[in-house]
C-alpha positions in Angstrom: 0.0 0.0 0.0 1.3 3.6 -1.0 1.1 6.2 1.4 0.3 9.6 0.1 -0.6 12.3 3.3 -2.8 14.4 1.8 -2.3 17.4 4.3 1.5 17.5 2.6 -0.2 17.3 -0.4 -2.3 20.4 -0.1 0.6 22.2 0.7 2.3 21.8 -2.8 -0.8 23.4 -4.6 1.7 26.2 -5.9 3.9 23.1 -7.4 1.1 21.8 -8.8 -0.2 24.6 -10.5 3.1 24.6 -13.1 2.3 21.0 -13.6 1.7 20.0 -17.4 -0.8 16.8 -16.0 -3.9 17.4 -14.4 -4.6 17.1 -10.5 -7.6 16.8 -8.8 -8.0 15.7 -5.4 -11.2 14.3 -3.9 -12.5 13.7 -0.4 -13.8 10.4 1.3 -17.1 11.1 0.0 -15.6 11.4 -3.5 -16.0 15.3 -4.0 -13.5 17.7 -5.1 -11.9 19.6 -3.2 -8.8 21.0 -5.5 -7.7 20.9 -9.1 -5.0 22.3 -10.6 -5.1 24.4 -14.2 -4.2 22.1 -16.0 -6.8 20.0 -14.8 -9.6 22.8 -15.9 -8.2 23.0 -19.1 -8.8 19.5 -20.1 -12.2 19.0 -18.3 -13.2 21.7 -20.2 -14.9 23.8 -17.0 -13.7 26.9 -14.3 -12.7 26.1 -11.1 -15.7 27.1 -9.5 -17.3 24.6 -11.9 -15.2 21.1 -10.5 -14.5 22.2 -6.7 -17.2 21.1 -5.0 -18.8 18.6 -7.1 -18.7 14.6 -7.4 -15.8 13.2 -9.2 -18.0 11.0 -10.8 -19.9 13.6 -12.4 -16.6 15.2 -13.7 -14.8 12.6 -14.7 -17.7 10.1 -16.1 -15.2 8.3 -18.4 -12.3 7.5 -15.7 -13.2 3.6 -13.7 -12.0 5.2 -10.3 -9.6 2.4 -8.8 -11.6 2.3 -5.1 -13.5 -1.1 -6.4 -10.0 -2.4 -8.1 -7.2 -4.4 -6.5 -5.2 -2.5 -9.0 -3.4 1.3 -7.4 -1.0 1.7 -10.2 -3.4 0.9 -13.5 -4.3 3.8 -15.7 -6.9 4.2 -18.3 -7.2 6.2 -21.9 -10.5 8.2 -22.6 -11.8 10.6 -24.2 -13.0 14.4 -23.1 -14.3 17.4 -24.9 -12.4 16.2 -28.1 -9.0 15.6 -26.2 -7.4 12.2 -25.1 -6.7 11.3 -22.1 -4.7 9.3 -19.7 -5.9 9.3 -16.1 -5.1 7.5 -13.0 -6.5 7.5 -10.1 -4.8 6.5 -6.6 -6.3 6.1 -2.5 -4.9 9.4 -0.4 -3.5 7.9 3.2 -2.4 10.2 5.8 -0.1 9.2 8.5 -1.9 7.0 10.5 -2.8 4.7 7.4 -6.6 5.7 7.3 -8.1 6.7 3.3 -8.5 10.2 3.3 -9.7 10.6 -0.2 -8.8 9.8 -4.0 -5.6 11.4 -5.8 -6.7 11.7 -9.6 -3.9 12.5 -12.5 -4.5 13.4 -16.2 -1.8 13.2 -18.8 -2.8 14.8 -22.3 -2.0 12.1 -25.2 -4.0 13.4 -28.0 -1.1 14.2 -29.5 0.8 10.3 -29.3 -3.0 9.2 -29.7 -3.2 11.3 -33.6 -0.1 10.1 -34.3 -0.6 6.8 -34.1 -4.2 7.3 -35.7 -2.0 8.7 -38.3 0.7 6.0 -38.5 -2.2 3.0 -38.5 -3.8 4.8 -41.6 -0.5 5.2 -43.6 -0.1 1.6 -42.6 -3.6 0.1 -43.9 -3.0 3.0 -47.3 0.0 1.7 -48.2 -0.3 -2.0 -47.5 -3.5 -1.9 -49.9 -1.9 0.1 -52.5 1.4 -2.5 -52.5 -1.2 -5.5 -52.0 -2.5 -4.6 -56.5 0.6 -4.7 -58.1 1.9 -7.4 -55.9 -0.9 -9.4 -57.0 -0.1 -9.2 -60.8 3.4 -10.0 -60.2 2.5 -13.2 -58.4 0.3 -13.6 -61.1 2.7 -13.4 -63.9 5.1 -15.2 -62.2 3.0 -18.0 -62.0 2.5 -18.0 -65.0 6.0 -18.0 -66.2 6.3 -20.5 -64.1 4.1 -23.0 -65.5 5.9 -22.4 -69.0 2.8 -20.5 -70.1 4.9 -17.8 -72.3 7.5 -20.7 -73.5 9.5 -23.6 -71.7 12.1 -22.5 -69.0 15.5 -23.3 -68.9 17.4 -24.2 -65.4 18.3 -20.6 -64.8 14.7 -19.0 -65.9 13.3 -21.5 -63.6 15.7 -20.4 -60.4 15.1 -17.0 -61.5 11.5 -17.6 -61.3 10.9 -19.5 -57.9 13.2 -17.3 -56.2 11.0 -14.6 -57.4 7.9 -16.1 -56.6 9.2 -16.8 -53.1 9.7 -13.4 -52.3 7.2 -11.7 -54.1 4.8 -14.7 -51.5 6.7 -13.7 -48.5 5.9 -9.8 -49.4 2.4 -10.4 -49.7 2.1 -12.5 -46.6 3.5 -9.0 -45.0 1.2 -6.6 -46.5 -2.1 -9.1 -45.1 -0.4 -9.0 -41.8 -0.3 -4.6 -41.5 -3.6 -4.9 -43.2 -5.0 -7.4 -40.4 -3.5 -5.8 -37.7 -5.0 -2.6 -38.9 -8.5 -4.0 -39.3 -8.2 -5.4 -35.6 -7.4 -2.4 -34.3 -10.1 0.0 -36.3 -12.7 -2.4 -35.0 -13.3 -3.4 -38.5 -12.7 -7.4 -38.1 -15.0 -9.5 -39.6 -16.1 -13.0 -38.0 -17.7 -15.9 -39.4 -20.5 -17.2 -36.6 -20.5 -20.8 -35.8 -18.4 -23.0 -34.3 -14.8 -24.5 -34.0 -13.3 -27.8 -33.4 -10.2 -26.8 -31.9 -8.8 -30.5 -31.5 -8.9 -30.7 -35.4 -7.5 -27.2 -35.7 -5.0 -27.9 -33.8 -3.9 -31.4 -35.3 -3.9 -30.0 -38.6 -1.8 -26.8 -37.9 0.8 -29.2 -36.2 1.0 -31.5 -38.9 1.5 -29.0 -41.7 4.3 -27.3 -39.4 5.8 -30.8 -38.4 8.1 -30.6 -41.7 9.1 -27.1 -40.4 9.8 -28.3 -37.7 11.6 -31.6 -38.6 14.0 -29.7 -40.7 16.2 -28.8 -37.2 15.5 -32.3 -35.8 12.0 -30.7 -34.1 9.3 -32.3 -33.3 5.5 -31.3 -31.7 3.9 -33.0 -29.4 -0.1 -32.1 -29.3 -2.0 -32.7 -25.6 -6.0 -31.7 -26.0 -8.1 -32.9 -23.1 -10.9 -35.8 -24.6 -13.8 -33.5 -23.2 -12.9 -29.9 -25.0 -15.6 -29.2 -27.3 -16.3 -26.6 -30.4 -15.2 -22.8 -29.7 -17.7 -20.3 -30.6 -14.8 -18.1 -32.4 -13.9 -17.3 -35.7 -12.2 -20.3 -37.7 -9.8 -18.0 -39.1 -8.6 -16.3 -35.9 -8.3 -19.6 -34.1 -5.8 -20.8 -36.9 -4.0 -17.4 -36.7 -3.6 -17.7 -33.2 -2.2 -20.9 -32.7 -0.1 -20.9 -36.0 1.8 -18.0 -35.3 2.1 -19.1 -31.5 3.6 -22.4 -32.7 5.6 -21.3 -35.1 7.7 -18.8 -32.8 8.3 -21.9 -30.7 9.8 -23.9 -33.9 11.5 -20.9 -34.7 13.1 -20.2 -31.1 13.4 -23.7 -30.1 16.8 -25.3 -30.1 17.3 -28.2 -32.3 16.0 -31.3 -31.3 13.9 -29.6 -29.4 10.0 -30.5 -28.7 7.5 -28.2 -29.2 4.4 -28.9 -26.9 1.1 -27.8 -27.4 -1.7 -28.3 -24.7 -5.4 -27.3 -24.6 -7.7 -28.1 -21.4 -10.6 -27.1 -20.4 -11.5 -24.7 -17.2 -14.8 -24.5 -15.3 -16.2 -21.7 -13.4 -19.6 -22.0 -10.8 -20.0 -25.7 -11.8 -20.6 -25.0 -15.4 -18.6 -26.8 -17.8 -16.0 -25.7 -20.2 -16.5 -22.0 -19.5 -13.0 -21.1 -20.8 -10.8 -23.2 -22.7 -6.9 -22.9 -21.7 -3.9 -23.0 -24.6 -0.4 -23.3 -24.2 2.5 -23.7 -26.8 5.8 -24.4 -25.4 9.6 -25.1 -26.5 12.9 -25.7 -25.3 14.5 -23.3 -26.6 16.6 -19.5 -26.5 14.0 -18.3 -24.4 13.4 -14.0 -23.9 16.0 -11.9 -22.3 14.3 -10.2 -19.5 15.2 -6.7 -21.5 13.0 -7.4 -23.9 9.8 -9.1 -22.3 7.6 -6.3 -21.6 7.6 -5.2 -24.7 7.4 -8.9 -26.4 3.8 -8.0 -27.4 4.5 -4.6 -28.6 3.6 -3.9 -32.9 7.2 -3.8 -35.0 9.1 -5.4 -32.1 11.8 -7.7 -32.9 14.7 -9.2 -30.0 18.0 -9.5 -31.0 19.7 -12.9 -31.0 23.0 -11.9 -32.2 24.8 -15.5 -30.6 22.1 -18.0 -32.2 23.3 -18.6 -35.5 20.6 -20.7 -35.9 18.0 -18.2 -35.4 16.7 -16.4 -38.4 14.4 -13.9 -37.6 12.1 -12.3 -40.2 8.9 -10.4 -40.6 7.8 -7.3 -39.4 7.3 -8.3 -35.4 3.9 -8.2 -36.3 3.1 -11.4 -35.3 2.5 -11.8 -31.8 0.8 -8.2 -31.0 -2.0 -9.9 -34.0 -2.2 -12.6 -31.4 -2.5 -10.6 -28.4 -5.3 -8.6 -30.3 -7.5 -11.4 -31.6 -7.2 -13.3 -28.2 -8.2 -10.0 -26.5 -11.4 -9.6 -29.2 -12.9 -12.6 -27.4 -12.2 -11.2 -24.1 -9.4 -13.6 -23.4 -6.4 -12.9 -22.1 -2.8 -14.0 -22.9 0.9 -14.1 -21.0 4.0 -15.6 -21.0 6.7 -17.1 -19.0 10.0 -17.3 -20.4 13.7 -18.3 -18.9 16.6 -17.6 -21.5 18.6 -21.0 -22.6 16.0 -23.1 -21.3 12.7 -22.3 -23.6 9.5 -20.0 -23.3 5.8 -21.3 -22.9 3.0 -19.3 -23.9 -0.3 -19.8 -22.5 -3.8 -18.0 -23.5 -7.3 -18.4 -21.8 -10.4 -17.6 -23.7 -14.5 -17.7 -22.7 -16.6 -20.6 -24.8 -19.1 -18.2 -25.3 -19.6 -15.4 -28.0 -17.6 -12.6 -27.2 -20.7 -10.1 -26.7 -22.3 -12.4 -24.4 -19.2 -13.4 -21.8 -17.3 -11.6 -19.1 -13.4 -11.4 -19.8 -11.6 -14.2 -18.9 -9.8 -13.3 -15.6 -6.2 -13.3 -14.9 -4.8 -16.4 -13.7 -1.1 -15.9 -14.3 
């Protein structure tokens, strides 16, 4: 617990007043009873207009953490066409007892346009790459084939090494283009149901030659009783072939890749949330680079594995993160370097509109 006396507090208001972030403080009872400039500015309303009043009824948009477990979680809304950041933290004084609520407010709409900005370049320009990649596949193809005229030995390297690239390009472009459609909200989903014991059997046995290649091999664990999914085929396979094939990628050779589905209960009911994990044996993550392992473009180094050949855009696992998040799951990671990485993900059986978020059982 973090103990702020709010009598020393009260005292800075001069400090506070040259502050770029917003402060407002609130009593017991939840009503104001100071906030700085900066505050005003981005509520949108004169002091006389906050001081005074119920928190709630200023700051509508902000979860205030008093019903959360949670003192150092922040949350990003919106207000009178600005975005914000805002925290809000318990005021102790010094004999431990609550004396009311510390509220901050960072201004983002700045980082927020930018990256509003970035995202539409992104989906613009992966769409307007995506046409004339598709003729030259096309044509390629086509050459291929011996459509325009037979091939000789060096027309037909010229030609697959071609087509290869010009098939790993595209594969890029779909990925920025999915990643933006998650992220706009704009995802589509087929209803229905999936068998994720088949979808799972069939992604491992058309990675198995991947993996074989350095000696690998996967080992598949699905619990008898896990039934169909009510999520998207497509997002199911996404997940689960881009979590296994990090771990083929990462592992070291001879190495097993392990991939384990059970089923979790909640109040008696079965299967309310089915449980995933892919595992290897492998490099594992530095501890520099795991907090950021799910961030968009991010890519660790691994400058003494010779065997490790990283590509792509370190696109892959923030698309996971983002479809497993769609369906209220919720998805982590434990990870000791030389000795492998497992990743696990939990998420509800139930439509996503129609279920609570899976809760946090790291």
């Amino acid at each position: 617990m973090n103990v702020y006396p709010a009598s020393d507090l009260a005292q800075s208001q001069q400090i506070l007043e040259h502050l770029a972030d917003g402060i407002i403080f609130s009593n017991q009872n939840g009503y104001i009873s100071y906030a700085n400039g900066a505050a005003c500015m981005m509520v949108g309303r004169p002091i006389s207009e906050i001081v005074g009043y119920p928190i709630t009824d200023i700051l509508t948009r902000l979860p205030l953490l008093a019903s959360s477990a949670d003192h150092t979680k922040s949350s990003r809304f919106e207000l009178n066409g600005r975005y914000l950041r805002g925290k809000a933290v318990v005021l102790y004084n010094q004999s431990n007892e609550a004396e009311g609520i510390l509220t901050t407010l960072h201004d983002i709409t700045a980082e927020f346009e930018l990256e509003q900005s970035k995202d539409s370049f992104l989906q613009t320009i992966s769409h307007e790459l995506r046409t004339p990649l598709t003729a030259i596949k096309g044509y390629v193809e086509l050459l291929s084939t011996g459509a325009s005229g037979t091939l000789n030995d060096s027309q037909k390297m010229f030609t697959t090494t071609i087509q290869r690239n010009v098939n790993r390009m595209v594969q890029l472009i779909n990925s920025l283009i999915f990643a933006s459609s998650i992220k706009a909200g704009r995802l589509e989903y087929i209803t229905g149901h999936t068998d994720l014991t088949q979808l799972i059997d069939q992604i491992s046995r058309e990675l198995q030659p991947t993996a074989a290649e350095d000696g690998q091999k996967i080992v598949v664990e699905v619990a008898k009783e896990i039934q169909p999914l009510h999520v998207d085929p497509i997002h199911m396979a996404t997940i689960l072939e881009e979590l296994i094939t990090n771990s083929i990628k990462f592992n070291r050779p001879g190495g097993t890749v392990r991939v384990t589905a059970v089923p979790d209960t909640m109040n008696g009911n079965a299967q309310t949330y089915i449980i995933v994990s892919v595992s290897d044996e492998g490099i594992g993550i530095d501890p520099a680079d795991q907090s950021h392992i799910f961030e968009e473009f991010y890519r660790a180094t691994h400058e003494t594995e010779s065997h490790i050949r990283t590509r792509g855009l370190g696109m892959g696992l923030s698309i996971v993160r983002a479809l497993v998040e769609t369906y209220n799951g919720r998805i982590w990671f434990k990870s000791t370097p030389g000795q492998g990485s497992t990743f696990t993900f939990i998420i509800p059986n139930q439509p996503a509109e129609e279920v609570t978020p899976a809760p946090n059982i790291t």
